[in-house]
N, CA, C and O atoms as CSV, one atom per row, in Angstrom:
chain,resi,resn,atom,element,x,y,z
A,1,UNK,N,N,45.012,-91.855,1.915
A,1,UNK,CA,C,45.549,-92.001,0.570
A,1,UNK,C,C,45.878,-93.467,0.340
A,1,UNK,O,O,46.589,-94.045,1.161
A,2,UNK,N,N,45.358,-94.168,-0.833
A,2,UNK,CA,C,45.366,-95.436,-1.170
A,2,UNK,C,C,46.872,-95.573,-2.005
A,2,UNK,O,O,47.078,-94.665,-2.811
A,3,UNK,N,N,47.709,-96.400,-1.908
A,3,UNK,CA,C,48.980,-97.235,-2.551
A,3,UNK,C,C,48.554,-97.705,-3.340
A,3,UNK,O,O,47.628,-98.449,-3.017
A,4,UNK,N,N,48.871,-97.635,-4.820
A,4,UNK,CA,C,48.454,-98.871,-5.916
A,4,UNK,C,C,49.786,-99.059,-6.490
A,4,UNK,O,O,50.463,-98.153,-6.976
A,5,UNK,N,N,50.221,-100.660,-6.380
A,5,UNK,CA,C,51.215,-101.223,-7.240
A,5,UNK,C,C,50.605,-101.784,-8.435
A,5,UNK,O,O,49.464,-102.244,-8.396
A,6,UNK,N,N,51.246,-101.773,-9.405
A,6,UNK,CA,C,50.985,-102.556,-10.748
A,6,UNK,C,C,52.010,-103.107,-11.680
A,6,UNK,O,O,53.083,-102.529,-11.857
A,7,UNK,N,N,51.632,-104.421,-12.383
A,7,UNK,CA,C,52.363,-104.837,-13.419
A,7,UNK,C,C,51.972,-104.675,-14.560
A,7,UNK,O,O,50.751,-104.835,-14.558
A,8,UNK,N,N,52.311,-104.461,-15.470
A,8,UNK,CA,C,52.496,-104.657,-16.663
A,8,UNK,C,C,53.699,-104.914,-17.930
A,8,UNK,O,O,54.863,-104.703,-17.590
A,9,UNK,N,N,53.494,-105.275,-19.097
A,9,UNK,CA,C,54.918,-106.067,-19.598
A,9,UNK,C,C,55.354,-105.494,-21.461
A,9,UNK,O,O,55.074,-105.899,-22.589
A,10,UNK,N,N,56.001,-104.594,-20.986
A,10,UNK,CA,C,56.646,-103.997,-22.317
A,10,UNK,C,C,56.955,-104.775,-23.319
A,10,UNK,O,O,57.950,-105.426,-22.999
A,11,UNK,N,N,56.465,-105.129,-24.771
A,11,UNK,CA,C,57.029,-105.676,-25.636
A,11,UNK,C,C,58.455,-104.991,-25.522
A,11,UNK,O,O,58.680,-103.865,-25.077
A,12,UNK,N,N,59.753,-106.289,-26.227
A,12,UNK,CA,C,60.966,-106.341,-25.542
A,12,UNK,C,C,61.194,-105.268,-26.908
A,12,UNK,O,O,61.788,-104.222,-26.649
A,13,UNK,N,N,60.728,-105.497,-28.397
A,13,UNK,CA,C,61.207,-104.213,-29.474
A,13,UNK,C,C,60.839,-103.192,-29.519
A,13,UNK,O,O,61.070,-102.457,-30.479
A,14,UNK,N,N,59.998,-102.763,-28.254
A,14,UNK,CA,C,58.917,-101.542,-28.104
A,14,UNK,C,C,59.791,-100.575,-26.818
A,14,UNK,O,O,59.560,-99.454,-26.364
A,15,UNK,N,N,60.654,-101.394,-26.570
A,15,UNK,CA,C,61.388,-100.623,-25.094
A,15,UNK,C,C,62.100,-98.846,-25.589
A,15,UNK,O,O,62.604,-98.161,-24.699
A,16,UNK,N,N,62.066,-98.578,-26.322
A,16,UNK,CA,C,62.859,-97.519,-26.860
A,16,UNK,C,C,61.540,-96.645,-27.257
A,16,UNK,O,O,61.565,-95.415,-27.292
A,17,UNK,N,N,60.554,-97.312,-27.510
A,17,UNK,CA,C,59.293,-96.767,-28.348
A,17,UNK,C,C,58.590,-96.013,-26.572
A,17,UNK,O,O,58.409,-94.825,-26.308
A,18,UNK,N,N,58.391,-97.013,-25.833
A,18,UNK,CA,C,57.700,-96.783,-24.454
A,18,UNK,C,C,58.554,-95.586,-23.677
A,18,UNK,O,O,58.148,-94.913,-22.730
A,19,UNK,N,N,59.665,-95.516,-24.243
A,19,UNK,CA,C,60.212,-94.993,-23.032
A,19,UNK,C,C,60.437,-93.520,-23.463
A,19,UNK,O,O,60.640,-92.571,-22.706
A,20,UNK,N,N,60.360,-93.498,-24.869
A,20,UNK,CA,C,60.631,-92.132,-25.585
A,20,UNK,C,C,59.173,-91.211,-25.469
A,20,UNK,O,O,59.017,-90.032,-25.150
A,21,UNK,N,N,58.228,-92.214,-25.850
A,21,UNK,CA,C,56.738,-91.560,-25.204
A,21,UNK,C,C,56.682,-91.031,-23.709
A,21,UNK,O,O,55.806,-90.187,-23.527
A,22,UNK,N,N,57.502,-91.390,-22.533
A,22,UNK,CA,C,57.272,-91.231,-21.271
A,22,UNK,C,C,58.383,-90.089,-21.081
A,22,UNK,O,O,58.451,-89.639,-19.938
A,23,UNK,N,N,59.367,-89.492,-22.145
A,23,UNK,CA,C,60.541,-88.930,-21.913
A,23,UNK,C,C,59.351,-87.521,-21.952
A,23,UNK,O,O,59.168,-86.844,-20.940
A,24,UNK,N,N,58.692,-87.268,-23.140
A,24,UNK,CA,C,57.362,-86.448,-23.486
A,24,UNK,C,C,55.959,-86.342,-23.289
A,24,UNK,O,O,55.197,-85.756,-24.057
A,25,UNK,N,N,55.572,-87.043,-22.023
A,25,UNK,CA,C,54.350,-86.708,-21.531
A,25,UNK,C,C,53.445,-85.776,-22.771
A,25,UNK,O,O,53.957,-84.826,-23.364
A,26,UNK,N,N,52.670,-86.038,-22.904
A,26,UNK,CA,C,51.322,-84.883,-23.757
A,26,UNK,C,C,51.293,-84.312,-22.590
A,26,UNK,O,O,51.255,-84.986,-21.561
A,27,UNK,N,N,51.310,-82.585,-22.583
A,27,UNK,CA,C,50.951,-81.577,-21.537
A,27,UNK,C,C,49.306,-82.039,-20.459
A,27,UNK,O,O,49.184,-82.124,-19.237
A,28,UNK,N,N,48.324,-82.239,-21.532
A,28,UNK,CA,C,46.880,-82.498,-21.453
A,28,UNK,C,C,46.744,-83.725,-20.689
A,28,UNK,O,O,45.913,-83.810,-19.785
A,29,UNK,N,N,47.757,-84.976,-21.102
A,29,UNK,CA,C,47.580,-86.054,-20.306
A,29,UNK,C,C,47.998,-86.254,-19.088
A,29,UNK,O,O,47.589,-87.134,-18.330
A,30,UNK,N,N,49.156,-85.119,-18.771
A,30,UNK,CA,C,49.848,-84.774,-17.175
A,30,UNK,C,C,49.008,-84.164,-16.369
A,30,UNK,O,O,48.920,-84.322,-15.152
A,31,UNK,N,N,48.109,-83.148,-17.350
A,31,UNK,CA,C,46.752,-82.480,-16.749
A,31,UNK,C,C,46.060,-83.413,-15.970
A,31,UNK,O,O,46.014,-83.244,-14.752
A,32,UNK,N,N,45.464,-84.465,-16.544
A,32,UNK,CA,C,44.317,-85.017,-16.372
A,32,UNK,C,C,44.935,-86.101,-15.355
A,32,UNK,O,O,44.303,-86.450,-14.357
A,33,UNK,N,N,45.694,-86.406,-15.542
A,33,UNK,CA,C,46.109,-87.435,-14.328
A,33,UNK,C,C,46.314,-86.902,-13.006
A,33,UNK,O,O,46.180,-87.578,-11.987
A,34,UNK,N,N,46.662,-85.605,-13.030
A,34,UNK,CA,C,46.306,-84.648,-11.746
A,34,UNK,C,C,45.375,-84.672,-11.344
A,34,UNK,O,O,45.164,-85.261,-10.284
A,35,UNK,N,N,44.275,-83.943,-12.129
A,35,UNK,CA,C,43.136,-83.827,-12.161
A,35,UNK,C,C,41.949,-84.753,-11.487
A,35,UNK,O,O,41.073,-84.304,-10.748
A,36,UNK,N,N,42.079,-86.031,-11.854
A,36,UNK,CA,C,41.372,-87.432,-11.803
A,36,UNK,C,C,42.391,-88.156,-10.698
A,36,UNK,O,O,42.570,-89.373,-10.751
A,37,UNK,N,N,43.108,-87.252,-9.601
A,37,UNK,CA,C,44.023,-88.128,-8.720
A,37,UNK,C,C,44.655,-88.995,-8.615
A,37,UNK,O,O,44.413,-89.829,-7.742
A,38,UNK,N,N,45.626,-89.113,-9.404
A,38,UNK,CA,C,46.694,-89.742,-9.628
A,38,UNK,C,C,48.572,-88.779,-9.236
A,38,UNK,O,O,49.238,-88.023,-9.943
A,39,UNK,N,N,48.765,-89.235,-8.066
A,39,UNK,CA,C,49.372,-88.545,-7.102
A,39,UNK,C,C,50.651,-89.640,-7.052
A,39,UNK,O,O,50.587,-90.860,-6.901
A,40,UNK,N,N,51.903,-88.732,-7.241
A,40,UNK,CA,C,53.226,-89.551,-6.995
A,40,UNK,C,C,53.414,-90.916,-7.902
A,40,UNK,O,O,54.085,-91.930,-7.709
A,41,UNK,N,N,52.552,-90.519,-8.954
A,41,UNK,CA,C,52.565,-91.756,-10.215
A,41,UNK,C,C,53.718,-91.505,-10.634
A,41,UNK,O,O,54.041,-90.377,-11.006
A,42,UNK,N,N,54.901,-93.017,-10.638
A,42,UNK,CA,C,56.189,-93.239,-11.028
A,42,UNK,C,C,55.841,-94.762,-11.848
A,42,UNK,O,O,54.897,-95.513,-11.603
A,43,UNK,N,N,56.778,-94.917,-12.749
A,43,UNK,CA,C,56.972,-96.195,-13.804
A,43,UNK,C,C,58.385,-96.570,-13.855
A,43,UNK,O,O,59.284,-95.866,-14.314
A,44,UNK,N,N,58.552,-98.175,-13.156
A,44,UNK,CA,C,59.768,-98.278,-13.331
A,44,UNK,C,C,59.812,-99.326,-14.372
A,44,UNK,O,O,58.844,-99.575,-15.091
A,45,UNK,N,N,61.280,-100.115,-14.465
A,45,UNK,CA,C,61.165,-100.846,-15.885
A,45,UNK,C,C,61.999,-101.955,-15.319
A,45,UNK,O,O,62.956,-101.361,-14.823
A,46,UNK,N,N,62.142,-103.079,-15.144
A,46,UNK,CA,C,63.381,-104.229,-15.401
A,46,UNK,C,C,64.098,-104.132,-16.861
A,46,UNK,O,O,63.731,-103.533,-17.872
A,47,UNK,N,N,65.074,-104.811,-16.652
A,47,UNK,CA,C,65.669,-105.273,-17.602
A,47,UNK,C,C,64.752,-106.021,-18.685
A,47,UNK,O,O,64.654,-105.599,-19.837
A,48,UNK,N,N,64.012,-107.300,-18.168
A,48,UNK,CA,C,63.107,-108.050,-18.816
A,48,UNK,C,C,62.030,-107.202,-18.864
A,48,UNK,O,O,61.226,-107.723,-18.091
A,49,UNK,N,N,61.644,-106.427,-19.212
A,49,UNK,CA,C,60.895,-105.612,-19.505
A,49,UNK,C,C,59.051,-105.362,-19.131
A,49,UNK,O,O,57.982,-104.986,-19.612
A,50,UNK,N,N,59.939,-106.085,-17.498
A,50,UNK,CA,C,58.685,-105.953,-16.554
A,50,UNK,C,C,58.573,-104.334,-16.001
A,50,UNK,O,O,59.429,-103.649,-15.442
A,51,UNK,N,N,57.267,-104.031,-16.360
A,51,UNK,CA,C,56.887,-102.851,-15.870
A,51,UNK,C,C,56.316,-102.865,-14.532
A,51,UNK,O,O,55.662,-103.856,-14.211
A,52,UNK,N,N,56.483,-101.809,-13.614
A,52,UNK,CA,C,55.961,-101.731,-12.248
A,52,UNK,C,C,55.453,-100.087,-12.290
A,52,UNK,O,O,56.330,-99.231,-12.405
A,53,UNK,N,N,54.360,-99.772,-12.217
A,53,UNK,CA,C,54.047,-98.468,-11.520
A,53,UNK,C,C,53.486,-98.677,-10.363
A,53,UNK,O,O,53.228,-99.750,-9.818
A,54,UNK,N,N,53.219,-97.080,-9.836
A,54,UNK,CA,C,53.202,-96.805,-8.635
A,54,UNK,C,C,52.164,-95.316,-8.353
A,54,UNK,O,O,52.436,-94.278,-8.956
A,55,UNK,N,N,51.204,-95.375,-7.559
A,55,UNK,CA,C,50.862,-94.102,-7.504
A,55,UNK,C,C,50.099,-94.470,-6.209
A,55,UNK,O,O,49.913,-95.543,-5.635
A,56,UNK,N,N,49.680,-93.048,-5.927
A,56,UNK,CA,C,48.927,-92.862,-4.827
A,56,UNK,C,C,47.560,-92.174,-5.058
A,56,UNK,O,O,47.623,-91.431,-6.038
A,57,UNK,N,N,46.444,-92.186,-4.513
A,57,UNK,CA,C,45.300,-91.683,-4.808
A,57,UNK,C,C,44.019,-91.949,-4.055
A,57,UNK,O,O,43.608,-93.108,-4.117
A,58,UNK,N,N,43.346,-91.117,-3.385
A,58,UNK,CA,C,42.540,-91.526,-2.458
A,58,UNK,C,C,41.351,-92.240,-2.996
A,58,UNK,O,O,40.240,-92.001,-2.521
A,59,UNK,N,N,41.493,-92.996,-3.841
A,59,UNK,CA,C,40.137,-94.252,-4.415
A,59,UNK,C,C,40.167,-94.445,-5.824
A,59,UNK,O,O,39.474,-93.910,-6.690
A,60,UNK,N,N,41.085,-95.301,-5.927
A,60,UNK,CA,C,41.703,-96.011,-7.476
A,60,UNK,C,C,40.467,-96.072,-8.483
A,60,UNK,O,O,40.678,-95.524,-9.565
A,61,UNK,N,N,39.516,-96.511,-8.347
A,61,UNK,CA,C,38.630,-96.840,-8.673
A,61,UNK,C,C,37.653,-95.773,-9.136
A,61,UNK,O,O,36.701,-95.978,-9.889
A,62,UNK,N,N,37.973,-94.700,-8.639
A,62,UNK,CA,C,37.483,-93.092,-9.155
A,62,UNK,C,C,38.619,-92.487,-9.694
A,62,UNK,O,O,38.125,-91.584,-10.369
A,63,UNK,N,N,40.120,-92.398,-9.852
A,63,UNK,CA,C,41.114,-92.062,-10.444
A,63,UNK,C,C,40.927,-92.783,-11.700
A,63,UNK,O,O,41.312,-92.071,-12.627
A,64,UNK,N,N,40.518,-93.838,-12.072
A,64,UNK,CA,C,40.583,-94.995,-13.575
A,64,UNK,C,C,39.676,-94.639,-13.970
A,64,UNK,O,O,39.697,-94.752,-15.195
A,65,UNK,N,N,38.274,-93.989,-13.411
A,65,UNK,CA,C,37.212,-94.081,-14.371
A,65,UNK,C,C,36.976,-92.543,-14.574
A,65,UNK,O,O,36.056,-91.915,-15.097
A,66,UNK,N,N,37.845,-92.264,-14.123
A,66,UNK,CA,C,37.893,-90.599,-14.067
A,66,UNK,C,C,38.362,-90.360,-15.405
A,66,UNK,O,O,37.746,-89.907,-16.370
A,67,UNK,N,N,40.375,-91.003,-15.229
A,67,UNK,CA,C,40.996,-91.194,-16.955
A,67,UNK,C,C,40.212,-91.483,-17.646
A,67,UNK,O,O,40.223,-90.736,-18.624
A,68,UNK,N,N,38.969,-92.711,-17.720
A,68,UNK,CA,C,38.425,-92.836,-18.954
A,68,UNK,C,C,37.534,-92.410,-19.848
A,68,UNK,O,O,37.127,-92.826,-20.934
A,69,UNK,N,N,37.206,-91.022,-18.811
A,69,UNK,CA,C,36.602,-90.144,-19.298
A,69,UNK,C,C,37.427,-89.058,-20.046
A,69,UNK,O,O,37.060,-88.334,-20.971
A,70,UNK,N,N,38.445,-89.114,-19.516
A,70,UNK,CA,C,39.066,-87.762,-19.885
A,70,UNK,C,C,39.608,-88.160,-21.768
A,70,UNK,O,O,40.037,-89.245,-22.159
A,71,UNK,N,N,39.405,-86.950,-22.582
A,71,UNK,CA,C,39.452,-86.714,-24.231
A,71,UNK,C,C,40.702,-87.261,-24.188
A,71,UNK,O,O,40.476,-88.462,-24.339
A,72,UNK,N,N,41.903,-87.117,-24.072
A,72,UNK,CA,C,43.258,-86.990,-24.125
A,72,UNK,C,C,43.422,-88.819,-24.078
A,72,UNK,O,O,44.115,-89.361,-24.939
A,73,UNK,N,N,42.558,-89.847,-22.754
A,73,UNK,CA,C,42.836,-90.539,-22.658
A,73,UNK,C,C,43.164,-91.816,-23.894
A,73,UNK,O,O,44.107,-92.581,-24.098
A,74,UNK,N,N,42.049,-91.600,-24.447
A,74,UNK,CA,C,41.658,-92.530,-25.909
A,74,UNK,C,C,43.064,-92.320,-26.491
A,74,UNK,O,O,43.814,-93.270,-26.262
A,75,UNK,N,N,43.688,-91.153,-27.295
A,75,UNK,CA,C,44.282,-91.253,-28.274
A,75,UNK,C,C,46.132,-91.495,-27.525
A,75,UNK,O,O,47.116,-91.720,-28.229
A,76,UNK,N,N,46.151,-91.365,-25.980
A,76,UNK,CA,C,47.194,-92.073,-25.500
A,76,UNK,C,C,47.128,-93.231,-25.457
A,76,UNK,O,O,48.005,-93.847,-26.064
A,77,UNK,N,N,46.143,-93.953,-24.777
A,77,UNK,CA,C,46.223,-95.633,-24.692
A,77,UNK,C,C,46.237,-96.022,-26.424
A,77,UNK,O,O,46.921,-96.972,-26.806
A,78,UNK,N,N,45.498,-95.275,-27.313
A,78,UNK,CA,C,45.511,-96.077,-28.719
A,78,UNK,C,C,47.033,-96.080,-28.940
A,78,UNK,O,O,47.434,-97.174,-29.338
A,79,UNK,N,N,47.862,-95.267,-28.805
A,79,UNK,CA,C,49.915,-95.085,-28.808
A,79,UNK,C,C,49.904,-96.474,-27.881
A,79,UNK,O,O,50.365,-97.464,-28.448
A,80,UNK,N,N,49.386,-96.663,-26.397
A,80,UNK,CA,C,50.212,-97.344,-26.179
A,80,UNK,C,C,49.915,-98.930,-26.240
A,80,UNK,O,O,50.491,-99.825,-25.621
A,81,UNK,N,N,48.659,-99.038,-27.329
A,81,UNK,CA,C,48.363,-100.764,-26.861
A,81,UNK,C,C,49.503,-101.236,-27.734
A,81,UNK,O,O,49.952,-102.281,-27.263
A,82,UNK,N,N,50.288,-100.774,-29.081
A,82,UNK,CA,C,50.899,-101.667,-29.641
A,82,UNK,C,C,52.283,-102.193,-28.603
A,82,UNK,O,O,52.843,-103.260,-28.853
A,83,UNK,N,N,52.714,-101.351,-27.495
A,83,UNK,CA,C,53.941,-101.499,-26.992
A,83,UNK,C,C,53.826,-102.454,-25.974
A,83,UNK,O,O,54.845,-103.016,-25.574
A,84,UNK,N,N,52.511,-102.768,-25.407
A,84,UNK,CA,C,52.610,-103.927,-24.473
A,84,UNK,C,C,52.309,-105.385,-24.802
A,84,UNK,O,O,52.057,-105.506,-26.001
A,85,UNK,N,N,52.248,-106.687,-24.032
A,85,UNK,CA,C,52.510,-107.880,-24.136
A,85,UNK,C,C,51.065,-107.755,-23.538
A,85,UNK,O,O,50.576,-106.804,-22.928
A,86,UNK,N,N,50.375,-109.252,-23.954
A,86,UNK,CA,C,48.907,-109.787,-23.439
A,86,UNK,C,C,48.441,-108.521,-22.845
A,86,UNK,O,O,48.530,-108.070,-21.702
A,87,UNK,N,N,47.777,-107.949,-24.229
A,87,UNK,CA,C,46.723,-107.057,-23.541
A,87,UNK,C,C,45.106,-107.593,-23.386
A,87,UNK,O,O,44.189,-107.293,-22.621
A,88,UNK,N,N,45.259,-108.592,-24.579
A,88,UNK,CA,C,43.800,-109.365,-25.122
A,88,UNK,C,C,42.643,-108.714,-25.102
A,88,UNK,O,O,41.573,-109.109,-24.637
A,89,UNK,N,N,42.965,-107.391,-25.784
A,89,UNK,CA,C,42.069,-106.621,-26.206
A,89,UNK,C,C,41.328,-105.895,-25.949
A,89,UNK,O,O,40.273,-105.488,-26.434
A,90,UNK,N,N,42.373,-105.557,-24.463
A,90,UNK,CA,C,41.866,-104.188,-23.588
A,90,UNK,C,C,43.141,-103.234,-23.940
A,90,UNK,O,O,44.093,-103.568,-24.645
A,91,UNK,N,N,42.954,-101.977,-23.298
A,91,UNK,CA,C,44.130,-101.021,-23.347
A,91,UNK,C,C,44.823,-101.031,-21.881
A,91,UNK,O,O,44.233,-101.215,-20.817
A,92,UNK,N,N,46.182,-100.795,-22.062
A,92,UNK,CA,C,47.442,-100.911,-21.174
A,92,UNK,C,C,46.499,-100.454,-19.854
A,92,UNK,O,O,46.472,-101.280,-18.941
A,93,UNK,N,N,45.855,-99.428,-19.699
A,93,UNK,CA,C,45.566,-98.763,-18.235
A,93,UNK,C,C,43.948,-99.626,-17.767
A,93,UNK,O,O,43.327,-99.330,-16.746
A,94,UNK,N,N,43.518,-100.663,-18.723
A,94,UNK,CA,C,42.592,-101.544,-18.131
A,94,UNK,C,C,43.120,-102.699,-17.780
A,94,UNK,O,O,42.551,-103.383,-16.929
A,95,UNK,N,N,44.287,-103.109,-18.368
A,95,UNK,CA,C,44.746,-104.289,-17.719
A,95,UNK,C,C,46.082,-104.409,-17.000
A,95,UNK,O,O,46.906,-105.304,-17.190
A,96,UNK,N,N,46.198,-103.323,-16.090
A,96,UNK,CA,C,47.025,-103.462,-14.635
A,96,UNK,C,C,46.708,-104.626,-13.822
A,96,UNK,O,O,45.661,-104.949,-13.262
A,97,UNK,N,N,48.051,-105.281,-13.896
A,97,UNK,CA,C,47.797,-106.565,-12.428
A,97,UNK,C,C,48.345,-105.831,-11.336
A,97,UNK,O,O,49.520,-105.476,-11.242
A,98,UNK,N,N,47.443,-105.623,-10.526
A,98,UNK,CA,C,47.419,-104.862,-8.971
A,98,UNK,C,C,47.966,-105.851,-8.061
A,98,UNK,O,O,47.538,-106.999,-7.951
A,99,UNK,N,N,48.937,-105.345,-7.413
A,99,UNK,CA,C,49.549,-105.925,-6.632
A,99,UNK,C,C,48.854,-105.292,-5.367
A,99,UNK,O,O,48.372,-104.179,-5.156
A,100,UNK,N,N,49.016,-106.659,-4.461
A,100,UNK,CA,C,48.569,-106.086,-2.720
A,100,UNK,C,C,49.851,-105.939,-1.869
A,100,UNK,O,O,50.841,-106.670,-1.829
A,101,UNK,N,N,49.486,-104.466,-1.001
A,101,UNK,CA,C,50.427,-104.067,-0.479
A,101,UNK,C,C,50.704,-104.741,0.588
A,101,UNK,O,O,49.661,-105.216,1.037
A,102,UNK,N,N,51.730,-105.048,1.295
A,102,UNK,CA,C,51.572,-106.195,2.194
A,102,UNK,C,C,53.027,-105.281,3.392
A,102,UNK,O,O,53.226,-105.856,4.462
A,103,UNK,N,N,53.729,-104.214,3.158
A,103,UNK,CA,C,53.990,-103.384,3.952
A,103,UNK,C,C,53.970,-102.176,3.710
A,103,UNK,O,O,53.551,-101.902,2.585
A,104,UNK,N,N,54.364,-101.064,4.549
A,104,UNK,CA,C,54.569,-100.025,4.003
A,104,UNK,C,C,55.682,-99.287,5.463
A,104,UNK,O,O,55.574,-99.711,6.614
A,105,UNK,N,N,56.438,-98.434,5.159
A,105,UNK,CA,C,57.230,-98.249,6.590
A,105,UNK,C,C,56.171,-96.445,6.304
A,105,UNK,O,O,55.981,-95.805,5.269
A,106,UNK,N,N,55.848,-96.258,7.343
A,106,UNK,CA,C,54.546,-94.901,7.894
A,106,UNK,C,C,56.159,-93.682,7.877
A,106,UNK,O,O,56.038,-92.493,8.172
């Protein structure tokens, strides 16, 4: 099972907007992130409204292109491009800065 860290950066007037969307998951989009392996996916937040998720999944790279197939995906990322910072004209779940894992305690 692969570790993926990520950044991304909440517009600072959107923090109430992001977080009320995540209080209500779409049923269909909790589906599919199962579905397409996305395992122990958590989102945390700073203060400065640095975002960090977290998930697990045995090959990131088939979990992302899996979501971008899935129907549900389109009309979530279209909700969430207005809430993030420098997207430059991709959607929030194409432009994760992946962090490398550099420990892990087994």
């Amino acid at each position: 099972m692969r570790r993926v860290g990520f950044l991304l950066k909440v517009k600072q007037d959107r923090i109430a907007k992001y977080k009320e969307y995540h209080k209500a998951v779409w049923p269909a989009m909790l589906h599919a992130l199962r579905e397409t392996g996305w395992h122990n996916f958590s989102l945390f937040m700073r203060e400065d409204v640095l975002l960090f998720g977290y998930l697990e999944t045995p090959d990131f790279e088939w979990a992302r292109a899996g979501m971008a197939e899935k129907e549900v995906n389109v009309p979530w990322q279209a909700e969430m491009v207005p809430l993030f910072e420098a997207l430059e004209g991709r959607r929030p779940d194409e432009s994760f800065l992946i962090l490398e894992e550099v420990f892990h305690l087994d």
